[in-house]
C-alpha atoms as an extended CHARMM CRD file, in Angstrom:
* protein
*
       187  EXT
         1         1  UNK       CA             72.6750000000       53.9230000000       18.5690000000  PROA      1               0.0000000000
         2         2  UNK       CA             73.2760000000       51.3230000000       15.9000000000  PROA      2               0.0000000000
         3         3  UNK       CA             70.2020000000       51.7530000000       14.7820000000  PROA      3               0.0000000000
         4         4  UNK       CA             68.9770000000       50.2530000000       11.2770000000  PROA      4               0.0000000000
         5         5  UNK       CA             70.9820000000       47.9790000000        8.4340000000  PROA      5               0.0000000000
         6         6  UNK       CA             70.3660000000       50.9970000000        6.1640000000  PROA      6               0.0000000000
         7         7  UNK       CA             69.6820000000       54.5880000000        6.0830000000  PROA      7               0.0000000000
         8         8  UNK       CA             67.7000000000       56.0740000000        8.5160000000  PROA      8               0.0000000000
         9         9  UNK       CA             64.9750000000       58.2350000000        6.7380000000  PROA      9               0.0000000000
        10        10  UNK       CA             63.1470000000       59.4110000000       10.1370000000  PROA      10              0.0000000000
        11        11  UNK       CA             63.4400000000       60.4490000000       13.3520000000  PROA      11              0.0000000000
        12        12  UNK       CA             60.7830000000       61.7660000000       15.8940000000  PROA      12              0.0000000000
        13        13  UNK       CA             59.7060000000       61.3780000000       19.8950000000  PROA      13              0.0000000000
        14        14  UNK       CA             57.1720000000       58.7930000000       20.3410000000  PROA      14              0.0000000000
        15        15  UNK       CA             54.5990000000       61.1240000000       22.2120000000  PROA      15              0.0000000000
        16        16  UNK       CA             53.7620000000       58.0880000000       24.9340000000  PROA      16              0.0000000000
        17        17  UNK       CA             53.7220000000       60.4290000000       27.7360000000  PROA      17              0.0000000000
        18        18  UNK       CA             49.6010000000       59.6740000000       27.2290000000  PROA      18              0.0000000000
        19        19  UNK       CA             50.8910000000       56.2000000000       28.2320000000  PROA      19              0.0000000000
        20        20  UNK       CA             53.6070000000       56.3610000000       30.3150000000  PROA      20              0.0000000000
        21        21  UNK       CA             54.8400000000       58.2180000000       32.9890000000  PROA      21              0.0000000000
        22        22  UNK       CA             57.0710000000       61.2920000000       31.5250000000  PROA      22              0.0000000000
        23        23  UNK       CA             60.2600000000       60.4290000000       32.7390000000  PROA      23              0.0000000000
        24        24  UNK       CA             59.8790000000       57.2730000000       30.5770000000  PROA      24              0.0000000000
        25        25  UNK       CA             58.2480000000       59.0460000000       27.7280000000  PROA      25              0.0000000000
        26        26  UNK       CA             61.4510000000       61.8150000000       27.0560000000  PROA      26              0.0000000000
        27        27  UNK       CA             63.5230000000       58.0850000000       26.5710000000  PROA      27              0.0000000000
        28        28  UNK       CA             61.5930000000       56.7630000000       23.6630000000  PROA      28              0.0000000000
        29        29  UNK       CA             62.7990000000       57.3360000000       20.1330000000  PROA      29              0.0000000000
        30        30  UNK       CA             60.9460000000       56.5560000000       17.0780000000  PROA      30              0.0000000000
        31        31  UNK       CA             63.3560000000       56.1570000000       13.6770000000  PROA      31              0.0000000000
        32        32  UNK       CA             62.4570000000       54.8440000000       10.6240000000  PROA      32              0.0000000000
        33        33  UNK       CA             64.5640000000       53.3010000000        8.0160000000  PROA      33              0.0000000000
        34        34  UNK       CA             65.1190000000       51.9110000000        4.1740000000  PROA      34              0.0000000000
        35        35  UNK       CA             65.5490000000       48.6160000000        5.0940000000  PROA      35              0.0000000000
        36        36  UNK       CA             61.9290000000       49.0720000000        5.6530000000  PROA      36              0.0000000000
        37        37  UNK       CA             61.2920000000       48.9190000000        9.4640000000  PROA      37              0.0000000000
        38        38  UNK       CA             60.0060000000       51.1250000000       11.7390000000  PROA      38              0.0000000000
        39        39  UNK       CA             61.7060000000       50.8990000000       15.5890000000  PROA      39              0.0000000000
        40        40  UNK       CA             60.7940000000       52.0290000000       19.2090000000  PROA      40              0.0000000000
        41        41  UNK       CA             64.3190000000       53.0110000000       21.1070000000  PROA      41              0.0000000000
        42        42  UNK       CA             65.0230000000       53.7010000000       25.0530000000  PROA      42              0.0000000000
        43        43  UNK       CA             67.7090000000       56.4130000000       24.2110000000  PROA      43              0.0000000000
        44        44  UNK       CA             69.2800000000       56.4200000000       28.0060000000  PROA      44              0.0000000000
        45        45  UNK       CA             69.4600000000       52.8010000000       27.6690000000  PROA      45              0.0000000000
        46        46  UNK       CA             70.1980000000       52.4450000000       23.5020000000  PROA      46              0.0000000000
        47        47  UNK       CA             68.0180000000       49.2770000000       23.4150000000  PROA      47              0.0000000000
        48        48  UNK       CA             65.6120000000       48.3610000000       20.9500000000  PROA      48              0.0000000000
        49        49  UNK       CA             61.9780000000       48.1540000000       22.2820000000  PROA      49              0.0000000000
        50        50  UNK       CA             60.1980000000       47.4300000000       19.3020000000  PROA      50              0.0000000000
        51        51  UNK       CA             60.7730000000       46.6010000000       15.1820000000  PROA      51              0.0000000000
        52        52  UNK       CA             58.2910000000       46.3540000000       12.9010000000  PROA      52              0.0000000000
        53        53  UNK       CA             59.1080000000       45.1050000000        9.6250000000  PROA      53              0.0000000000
        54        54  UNK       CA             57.0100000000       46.9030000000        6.6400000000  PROA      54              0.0000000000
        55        55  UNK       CA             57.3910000000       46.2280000000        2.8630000000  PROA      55              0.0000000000
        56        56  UNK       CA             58.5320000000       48.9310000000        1.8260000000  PROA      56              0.0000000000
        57        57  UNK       CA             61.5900000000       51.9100000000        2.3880000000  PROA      57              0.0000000000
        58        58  UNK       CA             60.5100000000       54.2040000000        4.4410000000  PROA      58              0.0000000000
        59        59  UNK       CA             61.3920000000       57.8640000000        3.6310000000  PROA      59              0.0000000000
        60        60  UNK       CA             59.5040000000       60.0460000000        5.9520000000  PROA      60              0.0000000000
        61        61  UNK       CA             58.3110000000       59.9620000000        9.2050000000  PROA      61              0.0000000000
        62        62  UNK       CA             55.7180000000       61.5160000000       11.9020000000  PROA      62              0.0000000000
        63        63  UNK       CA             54.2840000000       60.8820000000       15.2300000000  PROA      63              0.0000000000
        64        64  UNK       CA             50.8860000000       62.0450000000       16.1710000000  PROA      64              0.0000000000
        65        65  UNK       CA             50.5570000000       64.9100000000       18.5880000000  PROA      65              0.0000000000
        66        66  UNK       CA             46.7680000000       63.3410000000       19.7560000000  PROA      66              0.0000000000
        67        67  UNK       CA             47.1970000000       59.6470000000       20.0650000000  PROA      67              0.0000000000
        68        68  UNK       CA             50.2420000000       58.0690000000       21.5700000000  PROA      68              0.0000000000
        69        69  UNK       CA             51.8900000000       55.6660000000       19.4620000000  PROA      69              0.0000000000
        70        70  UNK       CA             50.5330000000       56.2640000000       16.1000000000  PROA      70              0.0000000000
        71        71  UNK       CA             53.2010000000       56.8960000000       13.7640000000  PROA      71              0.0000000000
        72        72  UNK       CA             52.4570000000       58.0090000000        9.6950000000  PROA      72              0.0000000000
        73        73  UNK       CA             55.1610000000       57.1870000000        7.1000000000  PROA      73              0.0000000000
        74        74  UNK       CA             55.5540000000       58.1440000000        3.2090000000  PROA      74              0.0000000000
        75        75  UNK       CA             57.2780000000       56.3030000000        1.0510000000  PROA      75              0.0000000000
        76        76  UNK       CA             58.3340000000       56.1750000000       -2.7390000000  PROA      76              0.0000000000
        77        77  UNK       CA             55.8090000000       53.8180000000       -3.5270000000  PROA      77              0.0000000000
        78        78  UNK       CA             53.6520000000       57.0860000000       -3.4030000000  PROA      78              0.0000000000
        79        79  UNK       CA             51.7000000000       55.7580000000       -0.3190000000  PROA      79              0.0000000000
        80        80  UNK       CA             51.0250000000       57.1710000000        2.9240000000  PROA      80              0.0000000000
        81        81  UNK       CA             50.7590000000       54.4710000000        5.6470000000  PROA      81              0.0000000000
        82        82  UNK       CA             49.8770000000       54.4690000000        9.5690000000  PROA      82              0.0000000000
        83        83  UNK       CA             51.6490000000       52.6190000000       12.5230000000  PROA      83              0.0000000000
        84        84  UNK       CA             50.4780000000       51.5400000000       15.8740000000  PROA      84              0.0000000000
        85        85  UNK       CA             53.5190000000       51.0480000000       17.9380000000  PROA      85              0.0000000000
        86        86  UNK       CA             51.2810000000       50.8140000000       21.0740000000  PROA      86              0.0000000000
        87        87  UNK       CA             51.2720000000       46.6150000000       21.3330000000  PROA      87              0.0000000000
        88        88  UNK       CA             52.5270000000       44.2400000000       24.1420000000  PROA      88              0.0000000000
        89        89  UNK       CA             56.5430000000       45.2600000000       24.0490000000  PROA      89              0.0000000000
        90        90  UNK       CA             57.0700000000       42.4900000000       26.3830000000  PROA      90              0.0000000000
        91        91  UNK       CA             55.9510000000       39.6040000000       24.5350000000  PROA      91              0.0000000000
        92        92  UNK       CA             57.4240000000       39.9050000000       20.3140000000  PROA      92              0.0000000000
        93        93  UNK       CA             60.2430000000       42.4100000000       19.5340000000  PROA      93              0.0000000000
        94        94  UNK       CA             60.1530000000       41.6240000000       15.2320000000  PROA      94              0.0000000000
        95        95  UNK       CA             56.3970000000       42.1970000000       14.0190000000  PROA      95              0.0000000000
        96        96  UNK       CA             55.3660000000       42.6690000000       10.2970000000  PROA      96              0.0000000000
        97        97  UNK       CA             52.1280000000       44.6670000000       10.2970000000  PROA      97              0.0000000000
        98        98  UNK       CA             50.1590000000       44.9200000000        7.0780000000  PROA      98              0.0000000000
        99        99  UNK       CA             50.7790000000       48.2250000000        5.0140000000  PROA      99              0.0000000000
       100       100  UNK       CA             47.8950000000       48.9150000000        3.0440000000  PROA      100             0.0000000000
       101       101  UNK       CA             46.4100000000       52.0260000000        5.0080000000  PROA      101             0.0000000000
       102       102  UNK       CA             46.0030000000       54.4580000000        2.2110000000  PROA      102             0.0000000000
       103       103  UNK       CA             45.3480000000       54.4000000000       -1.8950000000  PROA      103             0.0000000000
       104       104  UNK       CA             47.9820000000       55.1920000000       -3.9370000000  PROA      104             0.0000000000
       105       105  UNK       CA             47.4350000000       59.3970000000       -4.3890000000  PROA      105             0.0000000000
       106       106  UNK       CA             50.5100000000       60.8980000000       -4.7730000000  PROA      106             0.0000000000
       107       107  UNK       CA             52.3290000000       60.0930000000       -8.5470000000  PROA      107             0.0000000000
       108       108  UNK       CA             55.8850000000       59.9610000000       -7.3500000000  PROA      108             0.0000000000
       109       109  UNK       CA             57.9790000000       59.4850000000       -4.2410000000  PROA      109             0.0000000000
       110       110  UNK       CA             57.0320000000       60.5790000000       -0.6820000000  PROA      110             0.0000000000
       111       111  UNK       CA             58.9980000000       63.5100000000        0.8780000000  PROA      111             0.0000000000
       112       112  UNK       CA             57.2060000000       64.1180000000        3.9420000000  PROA      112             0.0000000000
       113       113  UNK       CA             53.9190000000       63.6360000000        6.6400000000  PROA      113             0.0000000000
       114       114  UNK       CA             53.1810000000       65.6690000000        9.4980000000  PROA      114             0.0000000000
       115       115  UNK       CA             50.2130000000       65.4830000000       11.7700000000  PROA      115             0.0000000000
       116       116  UNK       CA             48.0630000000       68.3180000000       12.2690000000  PROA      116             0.0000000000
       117       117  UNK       CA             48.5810000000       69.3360000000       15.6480000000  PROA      117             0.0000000000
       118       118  UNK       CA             44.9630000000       70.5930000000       15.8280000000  PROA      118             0.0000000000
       119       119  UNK       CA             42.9660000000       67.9570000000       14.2840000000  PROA      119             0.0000000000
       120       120  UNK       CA             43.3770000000       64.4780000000       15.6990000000  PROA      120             0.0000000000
       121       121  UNK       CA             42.4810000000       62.8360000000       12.5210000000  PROA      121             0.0000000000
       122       122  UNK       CA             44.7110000000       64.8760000000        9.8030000000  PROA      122             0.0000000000
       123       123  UNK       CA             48.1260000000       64.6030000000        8.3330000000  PROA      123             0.0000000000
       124       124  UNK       CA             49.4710000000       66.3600000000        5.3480000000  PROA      124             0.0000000000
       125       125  UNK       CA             52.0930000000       65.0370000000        2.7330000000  PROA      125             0.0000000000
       126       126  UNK       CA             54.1820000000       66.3250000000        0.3850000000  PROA      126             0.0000000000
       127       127  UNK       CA             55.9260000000       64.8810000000       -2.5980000000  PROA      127             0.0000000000
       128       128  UNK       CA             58.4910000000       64.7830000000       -5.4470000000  PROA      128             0.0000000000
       129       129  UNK       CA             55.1450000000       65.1280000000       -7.3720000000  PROA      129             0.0000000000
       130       130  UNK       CA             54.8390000000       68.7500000000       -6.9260000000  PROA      130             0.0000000000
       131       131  UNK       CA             51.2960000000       68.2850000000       -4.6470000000  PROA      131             0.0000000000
       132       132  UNK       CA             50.3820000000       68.4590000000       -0.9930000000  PROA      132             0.0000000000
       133       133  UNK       CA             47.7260000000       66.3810000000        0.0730000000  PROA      133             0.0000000000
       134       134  UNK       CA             45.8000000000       66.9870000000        3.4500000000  PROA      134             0.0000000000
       135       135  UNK       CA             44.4240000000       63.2400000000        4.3070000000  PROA      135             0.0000000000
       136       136  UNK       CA             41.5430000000       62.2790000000        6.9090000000  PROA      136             0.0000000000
       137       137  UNK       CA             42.9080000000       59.4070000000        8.4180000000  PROA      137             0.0000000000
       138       138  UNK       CA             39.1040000000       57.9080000000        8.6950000000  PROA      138             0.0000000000
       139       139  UNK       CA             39.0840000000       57.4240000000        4.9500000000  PROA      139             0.0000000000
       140       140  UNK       CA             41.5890000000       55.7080000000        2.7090000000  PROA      140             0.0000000000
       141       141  UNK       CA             41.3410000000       58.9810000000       -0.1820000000  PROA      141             0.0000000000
       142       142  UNK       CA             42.7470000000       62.5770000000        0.7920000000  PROA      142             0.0000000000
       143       143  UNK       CA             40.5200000000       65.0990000000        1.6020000000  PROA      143             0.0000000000
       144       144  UNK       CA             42.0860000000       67.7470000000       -0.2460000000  PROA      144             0.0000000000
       145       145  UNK       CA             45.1750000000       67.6280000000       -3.1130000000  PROA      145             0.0000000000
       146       146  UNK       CA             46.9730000000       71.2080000000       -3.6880000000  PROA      146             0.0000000000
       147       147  UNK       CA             49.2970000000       71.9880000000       -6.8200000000  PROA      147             0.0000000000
       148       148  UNK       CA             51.8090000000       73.3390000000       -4.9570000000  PROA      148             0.0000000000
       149       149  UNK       CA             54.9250000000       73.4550000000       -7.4670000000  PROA      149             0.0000000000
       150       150  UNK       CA             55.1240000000       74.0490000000      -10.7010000000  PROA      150             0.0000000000
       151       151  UNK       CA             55.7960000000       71.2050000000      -12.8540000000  PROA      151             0.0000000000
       152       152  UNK       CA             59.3330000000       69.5990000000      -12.7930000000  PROA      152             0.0000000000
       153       153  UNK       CA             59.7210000000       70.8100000000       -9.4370000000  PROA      153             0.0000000000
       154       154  UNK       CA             59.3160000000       68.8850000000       -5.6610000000  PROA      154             0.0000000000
       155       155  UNK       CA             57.7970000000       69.5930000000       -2.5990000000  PROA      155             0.0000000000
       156       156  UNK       CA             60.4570000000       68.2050000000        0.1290000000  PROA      156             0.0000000000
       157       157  UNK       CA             59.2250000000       69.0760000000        3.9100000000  PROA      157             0.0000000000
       158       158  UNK       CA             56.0290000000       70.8940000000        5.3110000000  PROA      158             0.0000000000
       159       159  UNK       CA             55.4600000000       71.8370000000        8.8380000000  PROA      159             0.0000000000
       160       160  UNK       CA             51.8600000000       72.7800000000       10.3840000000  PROA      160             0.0000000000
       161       161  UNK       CA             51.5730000000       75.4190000000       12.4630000000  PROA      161             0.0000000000
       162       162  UNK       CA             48.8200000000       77.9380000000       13.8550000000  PROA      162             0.0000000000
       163       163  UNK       CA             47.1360000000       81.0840000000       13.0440000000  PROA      163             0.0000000000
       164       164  UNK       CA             45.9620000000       84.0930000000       14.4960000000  PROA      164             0.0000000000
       165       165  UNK       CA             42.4990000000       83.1790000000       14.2430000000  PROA      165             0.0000000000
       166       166  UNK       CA             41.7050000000       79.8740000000       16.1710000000  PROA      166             0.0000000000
       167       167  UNK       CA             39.3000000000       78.4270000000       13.4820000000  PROA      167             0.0000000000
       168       168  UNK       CA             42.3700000000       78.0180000000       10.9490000000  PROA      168             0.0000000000
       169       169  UNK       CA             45.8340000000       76.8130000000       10.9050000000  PROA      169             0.0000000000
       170       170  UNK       CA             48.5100000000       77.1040000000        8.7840000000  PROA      170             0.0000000000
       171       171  UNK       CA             50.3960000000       74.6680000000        6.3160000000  PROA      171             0.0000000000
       172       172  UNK       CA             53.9530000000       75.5150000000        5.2620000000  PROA      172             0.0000000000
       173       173  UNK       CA             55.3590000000       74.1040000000        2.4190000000  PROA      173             0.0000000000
       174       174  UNK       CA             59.0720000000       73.8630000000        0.8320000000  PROA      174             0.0000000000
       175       175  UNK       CA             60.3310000000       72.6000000000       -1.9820000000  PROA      175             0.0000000000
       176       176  UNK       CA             63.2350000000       72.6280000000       -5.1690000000  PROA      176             0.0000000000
       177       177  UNK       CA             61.5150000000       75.8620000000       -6.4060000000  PROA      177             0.0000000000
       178       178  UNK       CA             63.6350000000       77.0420000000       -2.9160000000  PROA      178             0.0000000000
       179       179  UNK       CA             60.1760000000       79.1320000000       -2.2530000000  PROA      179             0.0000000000
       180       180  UNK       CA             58.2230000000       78.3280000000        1.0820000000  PROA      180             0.0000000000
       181       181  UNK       CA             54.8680000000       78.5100000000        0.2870000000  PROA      181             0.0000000000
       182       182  UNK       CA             52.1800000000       79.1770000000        3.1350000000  PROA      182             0.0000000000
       183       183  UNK       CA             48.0860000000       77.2880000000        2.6400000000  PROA      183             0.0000000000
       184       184  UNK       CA             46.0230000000       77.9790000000        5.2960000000  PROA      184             0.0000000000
       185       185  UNK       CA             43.6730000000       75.2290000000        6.5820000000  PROA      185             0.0000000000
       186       186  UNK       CA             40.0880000000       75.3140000000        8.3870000000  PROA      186             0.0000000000
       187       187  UNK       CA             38.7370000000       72.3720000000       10.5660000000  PROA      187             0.0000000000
């Protein structure tokens, strides 16, 4: 798939089988890119369903687990924004949509965002800032910001996952300290 006119910074499923049947849900492709737009993709078919057209590079991507279409992105304007990806496909195929989801938080470029897959309304990011920050999507401020690197070095990619006990989950963390670092979390 010819996908973007510049790198492509994310890739991830677009979770619509709470829309669609699933035959038509294991087809659709979410990528985003640095030429700063965000696109829906039939993969059997390699068409473009849907672009939208943000202001900024995009260098991280993640699609919720909970609600179908929602997509978060991080980029190095140190801001975590949200996507809806749900509109009418059939009537525009270019939309801009309005980026200004979250404050400013992190102090340097975005490395990642994954959704908790227990908690419908949390993500967590990561950044060349050294900190993870565990967001409420409800609010526009994180809930909680971790030191996780020392100084001078980056967190690049998290991952949430579960823990023995039910009441808490787990957040992974890796960075240029080329230590994964493990933060549990409690809804």
């Amino acid at each position: 798939i010819q996908a973007h006119s510049s790198k492509v910074s994310g890739v991830s499923f677009g979770n619509f089988e709470k829309q669609n049947d699933s035959s038509s849900a294991q087809r659709q492709l979410i990528t985003g890119s640095w030429d700063h737009s965000l696109k829906v993709w039939d993969i059997e078919r390699q068409d473009c369903l849907l672009t939208l057209n943000g202001s900024r590079v995009i260098s991280c991507l993640d699609t919720s687990y909970h609600s179908a279409g929602i997509v978060a992105t991080g980029h190095p304007d140190c801001m975590v924004r949200l996507w809806d990806v749900r509109t009418d496909q059939s009537r525009d195929t270019s939309l801009t949509l309005t980026d200004n989801t979250f404050k400013p938080s992190h102090k340097a470029w975005i490395s990642d965002v994954q959704w908790s897959r227990r908690d419908p309304y949390q993500l967590a990011s990561t950044s060349h800032d050294g900190t993870i920050k565990l967001w409420d999507i409800r609010s526009s401020l994180p809930l909680h910001t971790v030191r996780a690197f020392p100084k001078k070095e980056k967190g690049l990619c998290l991952a949430f996952g579960t823990a023995e006990n039910d009441a808490a989950g787990v957040l992974l963390v890796g960075g240029t300290d080329c230590v994964v670092k493990h933060f549990s979390t409690t809804n």
